[in-house]
ROVOLUM-512326 format. One record per residue (C-alpha): z, x negated, y negated. Coordinates in steps of 0.1 Angstrom, whole numbers, plus 5000, padded with zeros to 4 digits. Layout:
! ROVOLUM-512326
     Z     X     Y
     Z     X     Y
...
//
This chain:
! ROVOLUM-512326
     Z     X     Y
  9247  3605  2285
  9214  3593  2286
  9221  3562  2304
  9240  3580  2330
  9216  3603  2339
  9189  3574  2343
  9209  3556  2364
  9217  3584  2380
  9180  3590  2385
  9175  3555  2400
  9198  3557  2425
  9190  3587  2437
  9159  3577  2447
  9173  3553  2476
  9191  3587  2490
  9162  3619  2481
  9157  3621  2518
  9143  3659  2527
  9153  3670  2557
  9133  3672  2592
  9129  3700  2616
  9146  3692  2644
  9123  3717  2668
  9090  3700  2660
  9102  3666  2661
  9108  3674  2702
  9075  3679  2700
  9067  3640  2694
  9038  3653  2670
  9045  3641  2634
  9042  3659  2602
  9013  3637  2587
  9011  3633  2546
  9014  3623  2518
  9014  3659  2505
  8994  3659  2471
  8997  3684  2447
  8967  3702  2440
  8946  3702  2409
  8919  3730  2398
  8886  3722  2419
  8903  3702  2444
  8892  3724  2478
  8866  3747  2475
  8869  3783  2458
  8892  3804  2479
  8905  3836  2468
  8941  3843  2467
  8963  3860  2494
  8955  3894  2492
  8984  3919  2482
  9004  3936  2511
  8991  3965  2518
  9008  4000  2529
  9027  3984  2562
  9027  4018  2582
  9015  4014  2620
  9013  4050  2626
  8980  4054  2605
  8952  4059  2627
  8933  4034  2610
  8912  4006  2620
  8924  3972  2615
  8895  3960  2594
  8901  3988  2568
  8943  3974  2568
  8938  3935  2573
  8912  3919  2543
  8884  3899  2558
  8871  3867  2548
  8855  3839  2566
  8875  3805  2574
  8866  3783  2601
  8827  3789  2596
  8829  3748  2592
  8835  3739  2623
  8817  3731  2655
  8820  3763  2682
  8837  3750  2717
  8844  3714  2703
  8878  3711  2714
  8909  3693  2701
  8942  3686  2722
  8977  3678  2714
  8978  3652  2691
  8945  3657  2676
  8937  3663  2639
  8910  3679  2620
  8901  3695  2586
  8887  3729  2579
  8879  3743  2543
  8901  3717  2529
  8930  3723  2552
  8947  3699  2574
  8951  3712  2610
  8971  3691  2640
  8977  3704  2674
  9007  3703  2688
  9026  3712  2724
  9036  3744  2728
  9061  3764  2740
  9060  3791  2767
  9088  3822  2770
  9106  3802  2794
  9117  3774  2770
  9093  3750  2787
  9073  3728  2762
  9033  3723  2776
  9006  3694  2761
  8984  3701  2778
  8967  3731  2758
  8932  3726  2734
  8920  3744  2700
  8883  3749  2696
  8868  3776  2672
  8845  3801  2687
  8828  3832  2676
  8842  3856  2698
  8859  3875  2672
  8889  3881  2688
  8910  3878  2658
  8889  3910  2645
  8878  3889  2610
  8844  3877  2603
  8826  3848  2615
  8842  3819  2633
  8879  3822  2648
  8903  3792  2657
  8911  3792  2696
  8951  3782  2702
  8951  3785  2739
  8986  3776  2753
  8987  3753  2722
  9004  3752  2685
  8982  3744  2651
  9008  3724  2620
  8989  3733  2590
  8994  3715  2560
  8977  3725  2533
  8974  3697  2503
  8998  3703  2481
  9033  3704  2484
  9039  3742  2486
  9020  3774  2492
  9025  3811  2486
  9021  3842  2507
  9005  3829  2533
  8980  3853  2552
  8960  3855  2581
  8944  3871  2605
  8953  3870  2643
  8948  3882  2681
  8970  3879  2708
  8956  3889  2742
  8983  3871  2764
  9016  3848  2769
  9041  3844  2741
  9035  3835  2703
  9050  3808  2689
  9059  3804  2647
  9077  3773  2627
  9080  3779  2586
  9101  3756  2570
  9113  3736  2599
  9129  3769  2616
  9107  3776  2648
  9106  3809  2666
  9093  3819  2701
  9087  3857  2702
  9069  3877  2729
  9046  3897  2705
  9040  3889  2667
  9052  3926  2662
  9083  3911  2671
  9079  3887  2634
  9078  3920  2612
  9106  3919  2583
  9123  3887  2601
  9134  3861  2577
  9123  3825  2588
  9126  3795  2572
  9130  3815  2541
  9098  3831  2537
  9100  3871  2548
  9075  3882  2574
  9054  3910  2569
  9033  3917  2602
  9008  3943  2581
  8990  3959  2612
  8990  3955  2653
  9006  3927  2671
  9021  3951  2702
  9001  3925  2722
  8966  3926  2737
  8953  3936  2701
  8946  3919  2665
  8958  3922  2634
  8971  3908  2602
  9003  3890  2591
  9018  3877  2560
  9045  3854  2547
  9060  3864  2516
  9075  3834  2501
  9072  3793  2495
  9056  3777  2527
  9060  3738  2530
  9059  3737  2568
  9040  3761  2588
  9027  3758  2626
  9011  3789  2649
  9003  3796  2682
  8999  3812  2711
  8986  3811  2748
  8953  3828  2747
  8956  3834  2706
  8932  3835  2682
  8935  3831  2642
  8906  3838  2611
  8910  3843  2573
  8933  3823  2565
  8941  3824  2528
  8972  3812  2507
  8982  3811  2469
  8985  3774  2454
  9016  3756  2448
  9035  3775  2419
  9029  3752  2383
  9016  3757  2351
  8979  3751  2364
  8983  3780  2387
  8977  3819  2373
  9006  3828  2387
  9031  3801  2372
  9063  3812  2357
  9091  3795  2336
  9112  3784  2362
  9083  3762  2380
  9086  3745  2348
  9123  3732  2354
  9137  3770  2340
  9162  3768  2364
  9184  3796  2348
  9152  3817  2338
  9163  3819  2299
  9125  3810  2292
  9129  3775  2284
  9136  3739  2305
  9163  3722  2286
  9195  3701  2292
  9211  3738  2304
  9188  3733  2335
  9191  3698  2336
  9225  3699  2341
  9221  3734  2371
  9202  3710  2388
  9230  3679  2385
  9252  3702  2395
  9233  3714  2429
  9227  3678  2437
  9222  3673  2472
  9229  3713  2481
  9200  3733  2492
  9202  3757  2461
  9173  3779  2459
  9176  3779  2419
  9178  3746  2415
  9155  3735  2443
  9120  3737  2425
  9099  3726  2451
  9111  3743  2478
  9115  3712  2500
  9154  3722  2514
  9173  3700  2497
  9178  3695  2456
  9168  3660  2447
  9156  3634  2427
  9120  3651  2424
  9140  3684  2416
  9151  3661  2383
  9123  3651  2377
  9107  3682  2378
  9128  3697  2352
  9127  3664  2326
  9086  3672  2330
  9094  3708  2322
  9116  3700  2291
  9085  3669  2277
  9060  3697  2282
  9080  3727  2264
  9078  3757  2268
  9046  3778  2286
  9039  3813  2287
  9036  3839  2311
  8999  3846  2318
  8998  3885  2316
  8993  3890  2357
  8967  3919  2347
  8942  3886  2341
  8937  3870  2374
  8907  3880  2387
  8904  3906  2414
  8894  3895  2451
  8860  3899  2466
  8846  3926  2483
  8849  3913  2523
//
């Protein structure tokens, strides 16, 4: 048994391709890496995601009091601009631009990113400027959680990819409750167009790329890859595939037995496809035995904006 599954392991390793979004790749802008998992103190001290809020766009309320401020971007130099192809880094972030695509189908290069402190994206501080233009923002580790940011839209079309699945709506109202790539969109005030407001991706982000025509973003925040480092780890990022509290051969054998499907229980990292790292990931969790779940109650609150 044991050397079957090692040789199994092995050979695998030739094969563990993940798969490629096709849209992006049109694009001729490549997904940069390696990804790197992160470890505590590798970015600076960013709070997590905020919680969702009451999603009710009848409440005459302003967007400040609905979307939580902080600032992001405040790094960066105002009205230096960046065009298709370009990279930078902000706050520990990764940021490429990339073409983007207008209502009519029609992909355009020729669009720049700059940050600015207009405010248009109604947050605090320094925004980042899309204008006719996409951001890919790879954050560095493999996956993120509950992605949130803030945004305004004040013209043209909005563009979205999460997970390799790529969306061209007119309005990011248009995003609310939509399922892409996985990951379920809550927009959690405005986006009718001409306005700001917040949005939120509940779920695992690997891929992610925004944009718009004259499109603004702020406050970005995320939660870390899932693992026993991260408060809100539980039993299953530890190779618990079937949740009974515990990585053990039971799991090893779930994941065998997805092999090369894209499972959502057995694929631990989120990447699309169950693979040799999905393996691995569970013979780490069954070395390590088992870890607790921290009582939630203990992470510490967020700041006051």
């Amino acid at each position: 048994m044991r050397t079957t599954l090692l040789s199994l392991l092995f050979a695998s390793t030739a094969i563990a391709t993940p798969a490629v979004a096709q849209n992006w790749e049109m694009t001729t802008i490549p997904w940069d890496g390696p990804f790197t998992d992160l470890i505590p103190g590798d970015i600076p001290d960013i709070p997590d995601t905020p919680d969702i809020p009451d999603d009710d766009p009848g409440d005459d309320v302003d967007p400040a009091d609905e979307c939580p401020r902080f600032p992001f971007f405040e790094d960066m130099a105002v009205h230096s601009p960046y065009y298709a192809g370009d990279s930078f880094i902000s706050h520990g972030v990764h940021f490429t631009v990339a073409p983007f695509q207008w209502s009519s189908g029609t992909w355009y290069n020729g669009g720049k990113v700059y940050a600015d402190n207009a405010n248009r994206a109604c947050g605090t501080g320094q925004d980042l400027f899309t204008n006719n233009a996409n951001v890919q923002i790879r954050f560095r580790h493999r996956v993120v959680h509950d992605v949130y940011w803030m945004f305004g839209e004040y013209g043209g079309n909005v563009n979205i990819e999460i997970n390799g699945d790529f969306r061209n709506v007119n309005d990011y109202r248009d995003l609310d409750g939509m399922m892409v790539g996985g990951v379920l969109i809550h927009v959690l005030w405005g986006g009718y167009g001409n306005d700001c407001g917040c949005i939120l991706l509940d779920g695992a982000v690997q891929k992610l790329a925004v944009g718009g025509q004259e499109h603004w973003m702020d406050c970005l925040r995320w939660k870390r890859g899932l693992g026993p480092h991260n408060p809100n780890w539980n039993p299953r990022d530890g190779g618990d595939v079937n949740r009974d509290g515990k990585a053990d051969v039971h799991d090893l054998m779930a994941v065998l037995a997805k092999y090369g499907t894209d499972d959502s229980d057995a694929d631990l990292d989120a990447s699309g496809s169950v693979d040799v790292r999905d393996l691995l990931a569970t013979l780490r969790g069954i070395a390590a035995g088992p870890t607790p779940h921290p009582d939630p109650a203990g992470i510490a609150p967020l700041p006051s904006p």
